[in-house]
C-alpha positions, 0 to 999 in steps of 0.5 A: 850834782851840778857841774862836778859840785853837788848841790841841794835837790829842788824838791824841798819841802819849803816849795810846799809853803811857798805854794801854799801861802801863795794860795792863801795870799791870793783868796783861795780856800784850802781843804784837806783831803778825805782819805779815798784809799788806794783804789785810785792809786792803784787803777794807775800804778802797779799794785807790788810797785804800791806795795813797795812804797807802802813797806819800803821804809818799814825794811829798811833794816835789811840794808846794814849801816843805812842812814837817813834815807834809802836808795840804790845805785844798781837798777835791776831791769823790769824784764828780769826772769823774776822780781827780787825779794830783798829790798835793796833789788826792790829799790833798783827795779821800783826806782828809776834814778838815784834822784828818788829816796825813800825817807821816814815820811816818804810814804805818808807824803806820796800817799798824801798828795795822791789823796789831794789829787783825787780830792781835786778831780772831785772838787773839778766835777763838782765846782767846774776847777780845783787847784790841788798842791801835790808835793811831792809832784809826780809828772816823773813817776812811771806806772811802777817806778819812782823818778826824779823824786816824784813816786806816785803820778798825781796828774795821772791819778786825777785824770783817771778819777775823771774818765767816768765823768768824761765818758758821760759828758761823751755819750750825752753830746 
């Protein structure tokens, strides 16, 4: 909602092909990801938060008449005596607004940029720079809550596969 008028949210997947061809137009060279599983992803988030997104869509039966995406508007609070087990607890205590639904390929496409993520880091070791277009992006995410449509924090991922080399480069000067 902008304004009192609801308007389409920003993080379109169109904003990938814009990038993408931008890239391209400019001489760079793009590669897909090898798949480095979730280790990297869980050395940043909360392995159950993980977990939550990997299953979300998959329950999405437990929520009656549910369209073609979920999300919640009731937030449990991470300091509650014990998680909820239902998925529709589950979204409020693992999302952070109502700017972050869950889709069919939600999954797929956080899993996927978090990959790209890690890809780059590797690529930056190896070459000196990388350039890695993660859409959705993911500088909203917190180590166990999705915002403002970004789930997994890629930058933090990448930075994290980065420590070893950087804790190397610190003894060696």
């Amino acid at each position: 909602m902008r304004r009192g008028a609801p308007i389409p949210h920003p993080e379109q997947a169109a904003r990938y092909t814009i990038l993408r061809d931008a890239a391209l137009r400019g001489g760079h060279d793009l590669a897909e990801p090898a798949d480095h599983g979730l280790e990297p992803i869980r050395a940043v988030h909360d392995p159950d938060y993980v977990a939550f997104l990997a299953e979300a869509w998959a329950r999405r039966g437990e929520i009656p008449d549910i369209g073609d995406e979920i999300l919640t508007g009731s937030f449990a609070r991470p300091q509650m005596h014990r998680k909820p087990a239902g998925l529709l607890g589950r979204l409020g205590l693992y999302t952070a607004d109502t700017s972050t639904p869950i889709r069919a390929g939600t999954w797929a496409a956080v899993y996927g940029s978090a990959q790209c993520a890690v890809a780059a880091a590797d690529a930056a070791l190896a070459a000196g720079h990388a350039y890695a277009l993660c859409r959705p992006p993911g500088h909203h995410a917190y180590a166990d809550s999705a915002g403002g449509f970004c789930f997994l924090n890629n930058s933090a991922i990448a930075a994290e596969r980065l420590r070893p080399a950087a804790r190397l480069s610190r003894g060696a000067a």
